[in-house]
N, C-alpha and C positions, 0 to 999 in steps of 0.2 A: 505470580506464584509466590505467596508470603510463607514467613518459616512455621506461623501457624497451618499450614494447607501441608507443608511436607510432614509434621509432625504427626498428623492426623493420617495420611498414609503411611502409616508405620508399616501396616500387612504385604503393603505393594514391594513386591519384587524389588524392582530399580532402588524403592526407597533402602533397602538393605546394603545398598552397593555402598553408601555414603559412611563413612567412620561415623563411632557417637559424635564426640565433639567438633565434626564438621565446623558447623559456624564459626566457633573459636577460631579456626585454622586459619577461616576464611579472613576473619576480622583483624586477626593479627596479622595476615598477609596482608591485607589493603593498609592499615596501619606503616608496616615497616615500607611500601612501597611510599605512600605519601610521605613518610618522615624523610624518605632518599634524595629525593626529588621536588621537596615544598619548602624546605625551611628556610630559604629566604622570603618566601611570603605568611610564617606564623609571627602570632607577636605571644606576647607571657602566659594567653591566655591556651592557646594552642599546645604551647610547651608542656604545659601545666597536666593537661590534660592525656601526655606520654607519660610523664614522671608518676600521677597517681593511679593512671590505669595499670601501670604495672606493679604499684603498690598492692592492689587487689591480688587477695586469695583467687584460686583456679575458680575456682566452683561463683564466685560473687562477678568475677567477669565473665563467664558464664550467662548468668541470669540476663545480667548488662547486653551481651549480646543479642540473646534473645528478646529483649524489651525492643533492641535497634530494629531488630530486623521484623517485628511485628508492626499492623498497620496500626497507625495514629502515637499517640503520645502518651494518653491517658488509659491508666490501666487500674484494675482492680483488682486488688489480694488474692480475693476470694477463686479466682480465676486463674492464677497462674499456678500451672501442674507440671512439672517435667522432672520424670524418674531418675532420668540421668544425673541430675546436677544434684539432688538431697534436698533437704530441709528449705523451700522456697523463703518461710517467714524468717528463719535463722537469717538465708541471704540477705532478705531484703533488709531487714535491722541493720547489718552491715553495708549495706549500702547506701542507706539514710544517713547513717553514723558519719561517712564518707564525704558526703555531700551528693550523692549519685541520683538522689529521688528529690522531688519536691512538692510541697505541697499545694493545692488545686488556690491559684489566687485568681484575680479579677482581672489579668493579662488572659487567663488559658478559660473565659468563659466560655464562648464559643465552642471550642473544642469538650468541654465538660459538660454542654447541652445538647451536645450531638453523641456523645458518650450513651446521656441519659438513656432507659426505655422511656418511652410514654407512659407507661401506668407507675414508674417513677418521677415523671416529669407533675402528671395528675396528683399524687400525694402529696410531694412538696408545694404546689402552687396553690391549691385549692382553698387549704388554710386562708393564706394571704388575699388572696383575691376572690372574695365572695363573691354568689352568681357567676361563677367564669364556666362556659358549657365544659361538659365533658366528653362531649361526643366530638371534640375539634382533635385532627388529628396530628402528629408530631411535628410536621411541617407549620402548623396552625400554632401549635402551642410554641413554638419556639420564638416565633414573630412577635406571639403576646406576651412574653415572658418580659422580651426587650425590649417591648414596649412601656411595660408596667412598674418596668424596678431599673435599676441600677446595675452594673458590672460585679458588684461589690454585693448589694443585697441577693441578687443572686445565687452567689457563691454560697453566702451565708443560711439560703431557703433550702439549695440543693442537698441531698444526703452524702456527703465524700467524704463519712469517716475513714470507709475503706478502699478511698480512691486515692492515687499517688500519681503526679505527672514525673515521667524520665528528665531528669534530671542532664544536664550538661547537652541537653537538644541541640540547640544555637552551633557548639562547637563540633557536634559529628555530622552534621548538616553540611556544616563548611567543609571537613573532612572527606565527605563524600563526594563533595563537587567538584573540589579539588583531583579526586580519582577519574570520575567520570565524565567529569564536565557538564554534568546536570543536575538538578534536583534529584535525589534519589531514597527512595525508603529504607533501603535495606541492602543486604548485599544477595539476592536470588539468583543473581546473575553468576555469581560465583557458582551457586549450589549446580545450576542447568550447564554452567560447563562442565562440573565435573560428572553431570549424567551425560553429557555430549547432546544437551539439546543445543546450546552454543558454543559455537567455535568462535578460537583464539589464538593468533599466531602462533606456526607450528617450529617457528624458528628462533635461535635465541635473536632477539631485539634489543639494540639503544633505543633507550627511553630519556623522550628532552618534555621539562615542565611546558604546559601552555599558557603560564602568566609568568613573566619577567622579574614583576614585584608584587607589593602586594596591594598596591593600589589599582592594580591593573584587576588583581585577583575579586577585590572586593567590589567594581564598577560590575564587573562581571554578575558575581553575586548576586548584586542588589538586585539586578532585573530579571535573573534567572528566579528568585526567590518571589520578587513580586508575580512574575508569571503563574508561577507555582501556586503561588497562593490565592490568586484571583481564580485557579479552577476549581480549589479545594473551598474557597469562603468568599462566592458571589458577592454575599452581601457587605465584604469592605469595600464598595464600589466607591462609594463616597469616600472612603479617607484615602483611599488607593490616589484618587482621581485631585484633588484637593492639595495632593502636594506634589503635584507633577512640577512647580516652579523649582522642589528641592531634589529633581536627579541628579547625578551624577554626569556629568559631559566625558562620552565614552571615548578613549583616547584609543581603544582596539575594535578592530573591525568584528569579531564575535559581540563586542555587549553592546557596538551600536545597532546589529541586527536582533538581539533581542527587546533593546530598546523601543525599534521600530514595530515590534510583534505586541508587545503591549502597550504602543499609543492605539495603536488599529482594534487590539481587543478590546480595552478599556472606552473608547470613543467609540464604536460601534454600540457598548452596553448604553453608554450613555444615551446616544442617538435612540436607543429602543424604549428609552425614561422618556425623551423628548426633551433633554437638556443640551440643548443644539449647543449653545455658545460654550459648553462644558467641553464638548467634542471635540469642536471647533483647535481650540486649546492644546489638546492631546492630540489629533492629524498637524497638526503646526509645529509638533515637537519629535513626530516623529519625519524618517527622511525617506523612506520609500514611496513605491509608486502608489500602492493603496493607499496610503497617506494620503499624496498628493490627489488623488481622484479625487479623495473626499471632502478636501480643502477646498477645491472648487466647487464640488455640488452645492453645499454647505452655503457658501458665498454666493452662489448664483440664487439658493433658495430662499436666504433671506434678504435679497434683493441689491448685492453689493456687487454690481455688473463690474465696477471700477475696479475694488482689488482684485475679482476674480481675472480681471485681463488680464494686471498687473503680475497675478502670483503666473498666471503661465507663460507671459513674456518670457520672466525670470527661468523659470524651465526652458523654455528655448532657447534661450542664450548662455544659458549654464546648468544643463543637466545631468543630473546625479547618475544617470546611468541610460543605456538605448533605449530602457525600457520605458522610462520617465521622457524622453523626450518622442519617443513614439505617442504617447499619451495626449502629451500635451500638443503636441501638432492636432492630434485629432480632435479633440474638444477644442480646442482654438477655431479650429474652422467649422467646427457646429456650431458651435454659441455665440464665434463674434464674426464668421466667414459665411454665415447664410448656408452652410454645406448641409442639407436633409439628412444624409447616412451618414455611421459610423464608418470606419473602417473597416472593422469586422465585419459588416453587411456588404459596404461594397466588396470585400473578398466572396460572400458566397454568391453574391448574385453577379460576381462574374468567373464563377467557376464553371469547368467542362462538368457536362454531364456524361455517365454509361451506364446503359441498361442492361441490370442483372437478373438472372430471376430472382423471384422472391424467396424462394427454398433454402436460397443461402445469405438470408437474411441475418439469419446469427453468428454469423461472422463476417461482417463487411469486407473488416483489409485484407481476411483470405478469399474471400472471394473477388477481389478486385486484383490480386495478385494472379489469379488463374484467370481473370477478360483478358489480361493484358498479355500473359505467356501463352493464350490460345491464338493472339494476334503477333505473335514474335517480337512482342517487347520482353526482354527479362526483367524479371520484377522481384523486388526484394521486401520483404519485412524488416525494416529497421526501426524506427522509432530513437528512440534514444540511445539503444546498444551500440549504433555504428559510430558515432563520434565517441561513446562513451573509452569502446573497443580501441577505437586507432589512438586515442589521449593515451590509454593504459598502455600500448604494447609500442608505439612508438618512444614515449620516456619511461620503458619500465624500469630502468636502472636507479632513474633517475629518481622515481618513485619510490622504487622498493627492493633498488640493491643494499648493495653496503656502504655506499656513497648518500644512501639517501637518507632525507633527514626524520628523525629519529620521531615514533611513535609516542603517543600522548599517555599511555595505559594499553595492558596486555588487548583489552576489550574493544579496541579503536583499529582499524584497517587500513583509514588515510594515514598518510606524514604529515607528521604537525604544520607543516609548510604549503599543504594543500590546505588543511582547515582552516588558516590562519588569514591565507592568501599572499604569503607569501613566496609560492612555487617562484613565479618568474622571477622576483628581484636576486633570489638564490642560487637562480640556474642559466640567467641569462646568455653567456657562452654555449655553455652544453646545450642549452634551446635551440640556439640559432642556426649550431651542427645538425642535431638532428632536423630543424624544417628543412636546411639543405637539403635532405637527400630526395624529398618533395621533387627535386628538378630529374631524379633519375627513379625513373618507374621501377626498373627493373632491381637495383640496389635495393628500395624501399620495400618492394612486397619480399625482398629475400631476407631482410632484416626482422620485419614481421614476421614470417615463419619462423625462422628461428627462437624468435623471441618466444613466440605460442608453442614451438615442441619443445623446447627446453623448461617450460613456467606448467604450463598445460594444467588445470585443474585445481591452480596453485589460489586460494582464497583470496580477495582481494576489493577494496573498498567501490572501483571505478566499475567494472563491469563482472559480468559472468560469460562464463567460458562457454559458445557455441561457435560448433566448426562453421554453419551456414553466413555466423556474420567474417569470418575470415576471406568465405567466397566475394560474399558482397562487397567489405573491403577494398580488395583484390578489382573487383570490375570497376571500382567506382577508381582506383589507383590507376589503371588503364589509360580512361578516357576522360579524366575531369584534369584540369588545369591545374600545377601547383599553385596558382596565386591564387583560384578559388578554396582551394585547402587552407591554407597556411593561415588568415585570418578566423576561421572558423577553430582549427586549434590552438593559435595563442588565447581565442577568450577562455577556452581551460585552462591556458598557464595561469591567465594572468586573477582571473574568479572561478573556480570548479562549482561552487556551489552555485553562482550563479548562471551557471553554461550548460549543467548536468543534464537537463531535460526542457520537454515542450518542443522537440523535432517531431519533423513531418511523420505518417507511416510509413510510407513504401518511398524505396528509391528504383528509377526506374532510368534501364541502359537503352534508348533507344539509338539506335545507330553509335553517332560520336557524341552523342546529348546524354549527360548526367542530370536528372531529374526526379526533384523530390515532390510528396504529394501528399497531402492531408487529407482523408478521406471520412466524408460526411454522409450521413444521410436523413431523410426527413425528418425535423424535429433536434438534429442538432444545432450547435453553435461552435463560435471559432471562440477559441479563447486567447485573451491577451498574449500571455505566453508564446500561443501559436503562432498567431500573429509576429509577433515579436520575434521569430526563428526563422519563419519564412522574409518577411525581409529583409534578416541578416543574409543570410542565403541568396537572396536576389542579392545583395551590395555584395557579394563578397564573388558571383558572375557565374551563382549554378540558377537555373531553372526553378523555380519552384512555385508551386498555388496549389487549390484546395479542387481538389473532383468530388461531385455531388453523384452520391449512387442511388438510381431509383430504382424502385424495384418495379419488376414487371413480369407479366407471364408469359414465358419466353418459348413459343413453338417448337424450336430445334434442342430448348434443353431435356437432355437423356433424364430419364427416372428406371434405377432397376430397384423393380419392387421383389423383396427376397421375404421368403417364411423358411422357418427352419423345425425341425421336428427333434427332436434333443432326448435323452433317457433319464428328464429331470427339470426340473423348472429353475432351483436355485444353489448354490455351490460349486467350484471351478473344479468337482471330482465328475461331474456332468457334462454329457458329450452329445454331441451334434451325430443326427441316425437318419438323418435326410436334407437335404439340400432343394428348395426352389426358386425360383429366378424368373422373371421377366423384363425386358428392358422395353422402356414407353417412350418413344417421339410423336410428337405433333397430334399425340389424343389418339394414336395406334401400337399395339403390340408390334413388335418391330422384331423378337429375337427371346428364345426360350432357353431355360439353364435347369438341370434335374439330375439329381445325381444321391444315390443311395450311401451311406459311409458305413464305414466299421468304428461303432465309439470307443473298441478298445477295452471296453469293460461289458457288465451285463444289463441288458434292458430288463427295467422292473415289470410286472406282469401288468400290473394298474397301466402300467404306458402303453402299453402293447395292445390293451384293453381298447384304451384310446386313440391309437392312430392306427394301427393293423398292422405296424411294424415288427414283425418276431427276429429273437437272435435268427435264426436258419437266413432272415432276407439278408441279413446283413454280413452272414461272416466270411463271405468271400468280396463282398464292397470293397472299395478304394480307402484308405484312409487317406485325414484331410488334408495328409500332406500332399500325397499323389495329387491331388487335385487343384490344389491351393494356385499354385501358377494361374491355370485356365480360367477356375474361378474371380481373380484378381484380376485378368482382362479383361472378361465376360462384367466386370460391374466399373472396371476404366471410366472415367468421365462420367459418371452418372452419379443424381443423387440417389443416398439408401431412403429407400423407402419400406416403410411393414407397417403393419397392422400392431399396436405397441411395439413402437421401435427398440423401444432400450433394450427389451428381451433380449429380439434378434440381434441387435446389434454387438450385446455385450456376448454373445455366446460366439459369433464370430470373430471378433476382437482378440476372445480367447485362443480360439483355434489359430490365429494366426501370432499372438505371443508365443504359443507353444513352440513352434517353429522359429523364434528369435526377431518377426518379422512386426513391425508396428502397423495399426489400421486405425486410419481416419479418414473417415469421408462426413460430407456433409449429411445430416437427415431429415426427414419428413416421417411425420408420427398418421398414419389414415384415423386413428380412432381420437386421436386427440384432436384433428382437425374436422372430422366431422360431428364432432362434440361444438366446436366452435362455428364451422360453418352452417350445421344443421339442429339445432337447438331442442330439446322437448319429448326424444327421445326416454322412452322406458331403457331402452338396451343398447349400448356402443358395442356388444361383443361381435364379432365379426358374421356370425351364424343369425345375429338379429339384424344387421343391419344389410348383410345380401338378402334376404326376407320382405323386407320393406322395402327394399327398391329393386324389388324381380333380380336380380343377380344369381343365373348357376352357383352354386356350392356341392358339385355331386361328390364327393369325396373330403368331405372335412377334417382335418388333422392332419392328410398329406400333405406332402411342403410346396406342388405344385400347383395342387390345384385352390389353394389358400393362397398362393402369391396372385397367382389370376384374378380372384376371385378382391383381392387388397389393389389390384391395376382398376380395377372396374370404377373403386371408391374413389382412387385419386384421379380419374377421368371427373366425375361427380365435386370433387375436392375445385380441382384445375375450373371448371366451368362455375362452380360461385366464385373462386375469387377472379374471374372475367370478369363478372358481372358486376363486384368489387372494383376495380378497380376503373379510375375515371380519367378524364382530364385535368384534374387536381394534381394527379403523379408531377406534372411539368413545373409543381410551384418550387418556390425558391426555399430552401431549409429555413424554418424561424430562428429570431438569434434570441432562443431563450435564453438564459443566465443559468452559467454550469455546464451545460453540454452531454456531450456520453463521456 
């Protein structure tokens, strides 16, 4: 959201909430915080750059602001409107004057051809370049432009009498990074906090720099800005790539990770050129594990069997991290150990399989959460929230009391000491108390609660507040070991960013067995990552691998197919004026639900038209609350099934918000699947399609005999996909690239 787009909503409500001179507030706030907290990393030029900003009139920093906070650099006269500030050309004049603007040279081509329209791009070139088509389009003309001239003649073809680049770019660039720690355009981020689209520490906060000097500051930089810049200007691939010999050697662990994010970019683009040996180069300079993969492919594929051994030895006997040395074991033993699979492969093809039905196919890990608590395993949904969860509320103090170390910017949630990685070397004592209490179950989950009612809701970088992962916590506290614990949470002391994610889905309490489980099904793959967690988790002495869900059409699973008769079709002033129901086992009706309501308002005559329902049937009916309980059992364990589900679905959903109570169940759509399983039909509506396949419909519109009538379909439904369904279900997930 640029301050051009808020400007433009001027009419919008919200946009009214903001003072005129917003921006200004904004800029001078972000200003005076970096001046508080930077000036051991500005040099004259920085300085320079406080001293004359505040030499400016209101109104010319003003303008100033507004150029920052709009997209790009380059701007045209003709274009800048803003009631508030006065006389745009008067400012700009003084801001020229200033040194504030500058004029378009053969540094900011690029940016001044991407300015261009095309049918400006076409008048200035055309001259010059005779016979050049004119039907090529902007992307076309650009390539030919730089193809055909110079940096310089360019400038000089293009029309930029009334173009001006912002002036002092370089130094609010650095200003900004400084604030946020990223490349950033503008200050938006300001304007949505104060609409409360973004929250912001609600408490006053120390605030500590996150560069020491300014050599730290500018390492940083450099590679943040190249990143930036290679998403914004592809095509400096080559000079990007070219002077990779002249980085910077990153002495902090932030610019060696960005470091490592643009060798893998830059050398991937290469790789897509076909300038292997260029690639090569840039994965050699970077230190991660995609690096490293690449460095070996790269070698194996131009046929250097020798260093590629070489460079993975070196990874086994001194890698950069579990993840890097996981890797290289494994392509060690492919390429030079005769080993056929990966890892990853051999994890799915020795995973358990369990047979779910297919209906709960759109949601695998909930539906593998309910095989498992139908078989009295408790099963939990965790994923990444539970370690995330016990890191946060076991060191919260540590974290985010008054002891903890101090915030990078209002707009930041970690401690600079987690971003940094430096948590453990800081807290090492206080760590080693808190893993203590690891040995006493009972102190530990009372520490936790405490910590969770007293914080409760309280904003926070590591996790989000849900009661269910407290449960989970709590069981997994119970019966897991403290020494399976304790290594699994120092890798958050010691790297958060690199611990944060890539756990199993479900953790599962079977007896005294703590057990986690990655769940798959056809068509997935495991990812490194994954990988990567489950056998930390195995070394570290919990259970853990990957269960393959297939799907299958499961005889004993319940289907209650419900239709509902409603005094409306769309808006939540619309009420439910009949109720039907049937519940389906084994391809039989099994058990009947019917029940007439009072919607509490008046049924329209058109409806009544329609289903035969009059106010009179209804005003002595049940309302849904009366019913809601029985109802709620009566569809227990069963998937929802209707004839256009969402309808029904959403209008009971509502009737049970009403009541303060939440509904979810799994679904099954009959018209959407006999659209799929029966193809070529003139009509899906429920009245054509009992028609076509002899199906009773003696009462159409009532909610009972339309549910029956929707049982019949998915008998019809359930028998193609039998006939679907093969000895293929038993293969093994393929280990596509990517995964779900």
């Amino acid at each position: 959201m640029n301050d051009d787009e808020f400007y433009q909503a001027e009419a919008q409500p919200w946009r009214r909430e903001l003072p005129r001179f917003y921006y200004h507030t904004h800029f001078v706030e972000m200003l005076a915080f970096v001046k508080a907290h930077y000036t051991h990393v500005f040099s004259d030029r920085e300085q320079a750059f406080f001293d004359d900003f505040d030499e400016l009139p209101f109104e010319a920093q003003c303008l100033y602001v507004r150029l920052v906070n709009r997209k790009g650099r380059v701007f045209a006269r003709s274009r800048l409107r803003y009631p508030e500030i006065g006389d745009s050309g008067r400012l700009l004049a003084a801001l020229d004057a200033a040194g504030w603007l500058a004029r378009p040279g053969a540094e900011h081509v690029d940016e001044v051809l991407s300015f261009m329209t095309r049918s400006q791009l076409l008048d200035a070139l055309r001259p010059r370049f005779v016979g050049m088509k004119t039907s090529m389009k902007k992307a076309e003309l650009l390539e030919f432009a730089k193809a055909h001239a110079t940096a310089s003649e360019l400038v000089e073809l293009l029309p930029t009498d009334g173009v001006f680049i912002q002036g002092r770019e370089a130094v609010i660039r650095f200003l900004l990074f400084l604030y946020f720690g990223r490349i950033s355009d503008g200050l938006s981020r300001f304007t949505m906090r104060d609409l409360g689209l973004v929250r912001t520490s609600a408490q006053a906060a120390s605030y500590e720099p996150r560069f020491q000097d300014r050599a730290e500051a500018m390492e940083t930089y450099f590679y943040a800005c190249m990143l930036a810049d290679f998403g914004r200007f592809p095509e400096r691939l080559q000079q990007m790539a070219h002077g990779v010999d002249e980085w910077p050697e990153p002495q902090q662990g932030y610019a060696a990770s960005l470091r490592d994010k643009l060798a893998y970019r830059l050398g991937r683009a290469l790789e897509r050129n076909k300038e292997t040996y260029a690639a090569l180069r840039l994965y050699q300079k970077g230190e991660n594990t995609r690096c490293a993969e690449r460095v070996v492919r790269l070698l194996l594929a131009s046929g250097q069997r020798v260093e590629a051994e070489q460079f993975l030895e070196r990874c086994l006997t001194d890698p950069a991290s579990d993840a890097e040395a996981l890797l290289a074991a494994d392509l060690y033993a492919r390429k030079f150990g005769k080993k056929r699979t990966s890892s990853l492969t051999d994890l799915l093809r020795a995973a358990d399989v369990i047979d779910i039905d297919e209906a709960h196919s759109g949601s695998p890990e909930n539906a593998a959460v309910a095989y498992y608590e139908q078989r009295g395993i408790a099963a939990y949904r965790v994923e990444n929230t539970l370690w995330r969860t016990f890191f946060g509320l076991l060191f919260w103090d540590l974290l985010f009391g008054k002891a903890a170390s101090g915030r990078h910017s209002p707009f930041e949630s970690l401690p600079g000491s987690v971003q940094s990685g430096r948590f453990l070397a800081e807290n090492q004592d206080a760590i080693a108390a808190r893993l203590a209490l690891l040995n006493k179950p009972a102190a530990l989950k009372q520490a936790l609660l405490k910590t969770s009612v007293s914080h409760y809701g309280t904003a926070n970088g590591v996790f989000r507040w849900r009661q269910r992962t407290l449960d989970a916590l709590h069981a997994m506290i119970d019966k897991a070991q403290a020494k399976a614990m304790r290594p699994m949470l120092m890798r958050f002391c010691a790297d958060y960013d690199d611990a944060r994610s890539g756990y199993p889905d479900l953790m599962l309490i079977d007896g005294d067995t703590v057990r986690f489980i990655e769940i798959k099904t056809d068509g997935d793959s495991v990812r490194r990552n994954q990988l990567l967690r489950i056998e930390q988790l195995r070394s570290a002495g919990f259970d853990a691998d990957v269960v393959q869900v297939r799907w299958i059409l499961d005889p004993e699973q319940d289907y209650v197919v419900v239709d509902v008769e409603t005094t409306g079709g769309r808006g939540e002033q619309h009420r439910v004026t009949e109720l039907g129901a049937v519940r389906v086992r084994n391809g039989e009706i099994v058990d009947r639900y019917q029940t007439l309501l009072n919607p509490q308002r008046g049924i329209p005559a058109n409806i009544t038209r329609l289903t035969g329902i009059t106010p009179a049937m209804v005003a002595d009916a049940p309302y849904f609350s009366d019913v809601a309980d029985e109802f709620a059992t009566f569809l227990e364990g069963g998937i929802f099934v209707a004839h256009n589900v969402d309808f029904d679905y959403r209008f009971i959903a509502q009737e049970f918000g009403r009541l303060g109570r939440t509904f979810r169940m799994p679904r099954l759509c009959t018209c959407a699947s006999m659209r799929k399983l029966y193809p070529g039909r003139k009509s899906y509506s429920l009245a054509a399609l009992t028609s076509d396949f002899g199906i009773r419909l003696d009462s159409h519109h009532r909610a009972l005999c339309d549910a029956e009538a929707a049982a019949e379909l998915l008998l019809l439904i359930n028998e193609k996909r039998l006939e679907q369904l093969s000895p293929a279900e038993n293969a093994v997930p393929s280990v596509a690239r990517g995964g779900r």
